[in-house]
N, C-alpha and C positions, 0 to 999 in steps of 0.2 A: 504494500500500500504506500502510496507517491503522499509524503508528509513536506511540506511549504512551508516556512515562516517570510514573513515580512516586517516592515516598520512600520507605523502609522501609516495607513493610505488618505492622502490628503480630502477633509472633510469638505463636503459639498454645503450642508445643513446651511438652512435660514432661519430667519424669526418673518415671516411670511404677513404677523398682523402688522409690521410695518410698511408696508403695502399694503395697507387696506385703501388709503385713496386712488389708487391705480387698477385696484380689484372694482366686476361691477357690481349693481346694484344688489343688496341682501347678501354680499360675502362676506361682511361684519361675522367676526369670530373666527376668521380665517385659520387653520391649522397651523400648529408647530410642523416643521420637518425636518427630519435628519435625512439628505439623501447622498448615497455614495454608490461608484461604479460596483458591479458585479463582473460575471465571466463575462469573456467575447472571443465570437467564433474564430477558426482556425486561419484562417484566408484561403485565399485561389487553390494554392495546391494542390492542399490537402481536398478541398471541397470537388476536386476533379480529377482527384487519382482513382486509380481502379482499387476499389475495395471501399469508398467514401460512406462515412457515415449517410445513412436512408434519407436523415432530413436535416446534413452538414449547411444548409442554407438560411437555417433558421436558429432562433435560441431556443424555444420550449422551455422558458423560464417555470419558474414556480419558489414558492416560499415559505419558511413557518420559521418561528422562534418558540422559547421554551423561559422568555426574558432574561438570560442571558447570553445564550446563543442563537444567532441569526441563520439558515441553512437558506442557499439557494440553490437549485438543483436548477439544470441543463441534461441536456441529450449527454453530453459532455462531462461534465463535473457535475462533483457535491463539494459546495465552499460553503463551508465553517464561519462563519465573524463573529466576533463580540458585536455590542450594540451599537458602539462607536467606528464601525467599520474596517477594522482590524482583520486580517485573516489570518485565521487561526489555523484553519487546515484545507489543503485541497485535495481532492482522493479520483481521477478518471469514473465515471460510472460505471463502467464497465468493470473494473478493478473492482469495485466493492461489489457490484453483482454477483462476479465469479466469489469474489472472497465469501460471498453468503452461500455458497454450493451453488449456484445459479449459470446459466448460459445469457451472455446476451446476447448469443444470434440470433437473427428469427428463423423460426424452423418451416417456414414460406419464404423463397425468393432469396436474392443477397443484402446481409445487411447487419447492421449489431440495433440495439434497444434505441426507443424513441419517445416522445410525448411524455414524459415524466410528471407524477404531481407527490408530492411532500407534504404531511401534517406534524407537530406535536398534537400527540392527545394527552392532556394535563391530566386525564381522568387516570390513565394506569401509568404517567411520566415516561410514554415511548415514543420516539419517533418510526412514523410508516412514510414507505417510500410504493409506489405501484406504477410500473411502465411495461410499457410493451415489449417483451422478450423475444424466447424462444418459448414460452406457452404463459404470457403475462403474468411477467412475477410480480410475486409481494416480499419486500421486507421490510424488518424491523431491528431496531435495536438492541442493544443489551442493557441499555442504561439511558439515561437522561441525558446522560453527553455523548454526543453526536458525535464525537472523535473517536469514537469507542468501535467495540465489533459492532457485525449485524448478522443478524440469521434470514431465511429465507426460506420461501416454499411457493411453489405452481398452484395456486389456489384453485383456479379452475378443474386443476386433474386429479386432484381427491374425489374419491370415494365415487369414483367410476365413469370422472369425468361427464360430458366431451372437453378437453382442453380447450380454451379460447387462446387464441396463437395469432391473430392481425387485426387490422387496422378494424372498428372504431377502439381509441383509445379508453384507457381503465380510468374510470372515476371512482373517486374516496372520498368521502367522509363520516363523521364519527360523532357522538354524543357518551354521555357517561354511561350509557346501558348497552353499549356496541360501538363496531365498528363495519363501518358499511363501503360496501365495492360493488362497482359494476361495469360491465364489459362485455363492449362488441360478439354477437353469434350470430355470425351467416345463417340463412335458410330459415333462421326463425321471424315471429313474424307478430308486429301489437297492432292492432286496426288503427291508433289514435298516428301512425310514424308510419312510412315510407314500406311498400311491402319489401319481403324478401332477406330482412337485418329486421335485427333487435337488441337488445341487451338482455345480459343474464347476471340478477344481483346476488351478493352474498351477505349474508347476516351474520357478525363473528362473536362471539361471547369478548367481551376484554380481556382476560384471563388467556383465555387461547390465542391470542393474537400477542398475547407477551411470548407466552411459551416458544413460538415461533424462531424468535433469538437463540433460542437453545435448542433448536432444532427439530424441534416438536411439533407437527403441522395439525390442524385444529380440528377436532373429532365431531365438530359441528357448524357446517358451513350455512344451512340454512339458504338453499339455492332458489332462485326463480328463476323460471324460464319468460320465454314474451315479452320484457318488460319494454317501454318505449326506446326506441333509437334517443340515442344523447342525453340520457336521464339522468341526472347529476342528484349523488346522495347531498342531505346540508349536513354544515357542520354545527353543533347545538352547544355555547359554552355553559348552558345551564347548570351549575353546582347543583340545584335541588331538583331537577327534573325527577318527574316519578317513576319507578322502575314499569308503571305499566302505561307510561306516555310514550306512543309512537313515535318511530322515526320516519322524517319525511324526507322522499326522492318528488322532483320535478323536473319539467322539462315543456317542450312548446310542440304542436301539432303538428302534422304538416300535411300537405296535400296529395294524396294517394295516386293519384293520375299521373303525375309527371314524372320522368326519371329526375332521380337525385333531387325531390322535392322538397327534401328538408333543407336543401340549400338555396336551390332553384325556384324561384316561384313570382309571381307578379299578383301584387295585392292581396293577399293571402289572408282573407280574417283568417287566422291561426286563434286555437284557444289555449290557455296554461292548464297543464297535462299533473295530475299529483299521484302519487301511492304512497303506502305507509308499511310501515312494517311493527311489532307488537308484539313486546318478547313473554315467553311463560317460561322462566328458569334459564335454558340455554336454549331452548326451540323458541318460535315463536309463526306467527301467520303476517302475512300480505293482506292489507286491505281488511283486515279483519273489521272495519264498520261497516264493507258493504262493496263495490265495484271500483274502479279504476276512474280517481274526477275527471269530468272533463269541464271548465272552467272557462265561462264568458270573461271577458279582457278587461270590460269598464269599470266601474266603481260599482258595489255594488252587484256582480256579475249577473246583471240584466241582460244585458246585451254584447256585442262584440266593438269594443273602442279602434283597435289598432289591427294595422295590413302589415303581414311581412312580402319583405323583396328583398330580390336576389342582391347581394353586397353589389355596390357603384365598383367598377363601372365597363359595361363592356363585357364581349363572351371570356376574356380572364379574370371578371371581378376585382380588377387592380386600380388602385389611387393613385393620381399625380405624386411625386416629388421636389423641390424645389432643386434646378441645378441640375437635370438629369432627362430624358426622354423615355426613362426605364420608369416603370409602374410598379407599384405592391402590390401582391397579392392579397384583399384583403378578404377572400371568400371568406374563412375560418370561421371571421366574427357574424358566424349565422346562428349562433347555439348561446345558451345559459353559460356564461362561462365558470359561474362558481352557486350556490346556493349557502346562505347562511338562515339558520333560525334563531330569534331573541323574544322570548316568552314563545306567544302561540304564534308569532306570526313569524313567514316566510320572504326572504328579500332576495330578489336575484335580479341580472340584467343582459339582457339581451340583445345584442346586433342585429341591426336590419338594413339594403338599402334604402334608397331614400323613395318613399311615392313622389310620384311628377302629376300623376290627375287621378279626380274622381276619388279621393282624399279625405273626406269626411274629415269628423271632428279631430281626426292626427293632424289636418293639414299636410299640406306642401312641402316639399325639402330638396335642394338639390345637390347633398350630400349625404354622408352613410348617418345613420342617427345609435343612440342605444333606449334602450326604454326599460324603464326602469318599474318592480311590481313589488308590491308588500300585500303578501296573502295573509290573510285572517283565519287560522285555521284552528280558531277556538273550539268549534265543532269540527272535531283533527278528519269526518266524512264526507264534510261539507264546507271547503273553503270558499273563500269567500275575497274579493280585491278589496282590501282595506284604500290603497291610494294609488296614483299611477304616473307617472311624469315620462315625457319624451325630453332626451337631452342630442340636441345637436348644432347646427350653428351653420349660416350658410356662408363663410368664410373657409370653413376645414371640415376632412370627414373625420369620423369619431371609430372608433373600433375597442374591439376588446376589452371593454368594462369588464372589472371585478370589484363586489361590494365587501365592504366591512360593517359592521357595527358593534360599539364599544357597550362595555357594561351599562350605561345611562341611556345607551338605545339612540348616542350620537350612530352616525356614518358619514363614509365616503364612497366613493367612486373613483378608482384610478382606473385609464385608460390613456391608448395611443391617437396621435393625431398625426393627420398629412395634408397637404394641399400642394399645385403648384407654386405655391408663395413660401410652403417652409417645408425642413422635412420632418421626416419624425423624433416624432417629441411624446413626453409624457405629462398628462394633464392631471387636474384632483380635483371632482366634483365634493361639498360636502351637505348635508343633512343637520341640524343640530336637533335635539328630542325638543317639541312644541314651537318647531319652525312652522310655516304655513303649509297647511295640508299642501299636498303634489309638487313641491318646490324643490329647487337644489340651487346652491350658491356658487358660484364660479365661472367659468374653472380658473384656479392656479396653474401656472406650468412648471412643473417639478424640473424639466431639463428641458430646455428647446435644441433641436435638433443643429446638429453645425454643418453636413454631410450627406450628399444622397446616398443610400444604401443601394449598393450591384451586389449581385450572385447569380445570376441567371441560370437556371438547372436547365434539366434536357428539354421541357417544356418550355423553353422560353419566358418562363415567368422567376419573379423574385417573390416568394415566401413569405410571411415574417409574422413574429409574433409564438403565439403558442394556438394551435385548433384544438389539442385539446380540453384547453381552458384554464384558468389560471386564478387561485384562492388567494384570498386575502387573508391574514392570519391574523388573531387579538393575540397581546402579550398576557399569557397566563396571570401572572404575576401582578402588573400597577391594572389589568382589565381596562384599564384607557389606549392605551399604544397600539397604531393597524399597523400593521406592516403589509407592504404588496410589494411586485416587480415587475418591469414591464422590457422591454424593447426597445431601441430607440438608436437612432445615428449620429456617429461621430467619427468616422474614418474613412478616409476616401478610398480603402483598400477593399477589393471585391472579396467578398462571404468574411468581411471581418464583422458582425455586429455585434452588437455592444448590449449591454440591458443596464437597468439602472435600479438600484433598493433603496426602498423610501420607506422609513418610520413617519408616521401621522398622531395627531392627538387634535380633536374635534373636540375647541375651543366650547364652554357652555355658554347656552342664552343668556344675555345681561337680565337682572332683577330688578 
């Protein structure tokens, strides 16, 4: 295992409410931020030699902390930091994969592991790693420090399998009563998502999801089959949650007709898609109030508010850069990229392109937008849209929101931005608890871009970001401090890019 030390990595961090005059209207209480670089990819060479990582073109960031230690994971690396930007440790992924007993080839096609996502769960003090393998591994920890060993196990190929082994990417997350996975399987098939794919979830005792570390793979997996295409478990920092309160999966509809419709689509009322799961000991049942919701979009879910469309712009779904004739790819941002729950209700956000007509109360856009949803799922059978805001701006497009929210039920929004006028940059919507219903403040720009981003793969498009979606993480510990990571350019060297890590703390309403 490849152990790094360094010195101080020079601090980005602002005091951001000094700028409040230059922030617009209602970002009063502007966020603290610490932000500092993270990994960046390899460049040209590597990105087009034979044997090149699957998706050398992109970062596939992701993040969690355990409030002392900051982890960000890549295709590439797991780096280590203190809180203050330090790296502590850098380890190849691939390296600590095998070093868990793990392959990271994929056992379809050529290629080593991809789309990574990383949590601490405070509840048993492990960290869980799940990415796309040679039959989509899971690991974990041995301990709370992430410098430490990790164990490992094919979760999917217990207890008689079928293994899930490619692309849609493995989503995780977790609450005090489990720990929750789920991942892409061909041939299967949910009426609410796209035929012919599905997801298949797993339900882990926490107990057995430790043992893992020590090699011990979990005697009780708790499988579903059918479950929606791109269903994303939330993550629940509830300390008192009750052992017999649900954990919720979501995710967004999509239109059954067209090939690749969950990407694909023009005006699409889409509605928000929910399941649950409901532990008895270490078993537990799916949807145990009753079927699989299917959820009107407006307030109130009366009716259908919001149309999805296909990401701007064009049959490669790619966004200008400023400096450059080469475009992003920004299909990706068509999905939930993370889910979070705080008491009964559900927060997540979602990419769309922009509608041009026949718009209804979304209105017009003529860039990529996110929209943003807080389910009310007090009756955990019958959610319900507590509030809804579309964010986007007809200067830049918006991509790849990921939400937080802090113990007091502040949040944020960090995402990437592009236009012909700038490249990409990392923006922070924020939230404060008893702000005005369906609003958000901002944005700040955490990093504005200096560089257009090149890599051009065989497809002739450039990549970027993470598809498979990317978590906000709360600091266990002060329960105020988000942490996210995103994407962003700064080098005019082709497949170098760069990501950026930001700590946040969502300033409270004045008295």
């Amino acid at each position: 295992m490849c152990i790094r030390q360094t010195g101080k990595q020079l601090m980005l961090g602002v005091l951001l409410i000094a700028l409040h005059a230059l922030l617009p209207d209602g970002a009063a209480g502007a966020p603290v931020v610490n932000s500092f670089e993270g990994d960046r990819g390899p460049g040209l060479e590597v990105c087009n030699s034979n044997g090149a990582p699957i998706h050398c073109d992109r970062a596939e960031m992701d993040i969690a902390t355990n409030g002392k230690q900051v982890v960000q994971i890549t295709w590439q690396n797991v780096n280590v930091y203190d809180t203050s930007g330090n790296l502590l440790k850098s380890t190849p992924l691939s390296e600590l994969i095998r070093s868990a007993g793990l392959d990271p080839n994929l056992s379809k096609g050529n290629g080593r592991q991809f789309e990574p996502h990383i949590v601490y769960n405070e509840f048993i003090e492990r960290w869980i790693i799940t990415v796309t393998c040679k039959n989509d591994c899971t690991l974990v920890s041995a301990a709370s420090d992430a410098t430490g060993a990790w164990g490992g196990t094919y979760l999917s190929c217990l207890h008689g399998g079928s293994c899930l082994d490619r692309n849609p990417a493995v989503k995780l997350g977790y609450d005090k009563n489990g720990v929750y996975i789920c991942g892409g399987h061909i041939g299967d098939d949910n009426p609410a998502t796209v035929p012919g794919v599905s997801y298949d979830c797993f339900a882990l005792p926490p107990e057995e999801v430790k043992a893992i570390a020590q090699g011990t793979p979990p005697a009780h997996v708790n499988r579903s089959h059918n479950m929606p295409l791109d269903i994303v478990p939330a993550v629940d920092h509830n300390q008192s949650k009750a052992a017999s309160a649900p954990a919720f999966f979501a995710n967004k509809s999509c239109d059954r007709a067209a090939q690749y419709a969950c990407q694909r689509s023009t005006n699409f009322s889409f509605h928000w898609i929910v399941n649950t799961f409901t532990w008895s000991g270490v078993t537990g049942t799916y949807n145990s109030g009753g079927a699989q919701q299917v959820i009107k979009t407006d307030i109130g879910s009366k009716e259908n508010k919001w149309l999805y469309n296909s990401p701007c712009c064009g049959p490669t779904m790619s966004v200008p850069q400023s400096g450059s004739e080469i475009t992003l790819r920004a299909a990706a941002s068509h999905r939930l990229m993370n889910v979070v729950q705080h008491g009964s209700h559900l927060h997540g956000v979602l990419g769309s392109g922009p509608c041009t007509e026949s718009c209804g109360s979304q209105g017009a856009d003529a860039n990529n937008i996110l929209v943003w949803v807080d389910l009310d799922c007090s009756d955990s059978a019958a959610c319900v849209v507590n509030q809804t805001a579309k964010i986007s701006s007809p200067d830049y497009h918006v991509e790849f929101g990921t939400v937080g929210v802090d113990d007091a039920g502040n949040m944020g929004i960090v995402g990437t931005s592009s236009s012909a006028r700038e490249n990409m940059s990392v923006l922070l919507w924020t939230r404060r608890q008893g702000d005005p219903a369906n609003t958000f403040s901002g944005p700040t720009t955490i990093v504005a871009g200096t560089q257009p981003y090149t890599c051009l793969n065989r497809k002739n498009m450039v990549p970027m970001g993470n598809s498979a979606g990317t978590l906000t993480a709360l600091d266990p510990v002060d329960r105020e401090t988000l942490w996210a990571t995103q994407q962003w350019a700064n080098d005019a060297a082709p497949c170098v890019w760069n990501t950026r890590i930001v700590g946040y703390k969502v300033a409270p309403a004045k008295r």
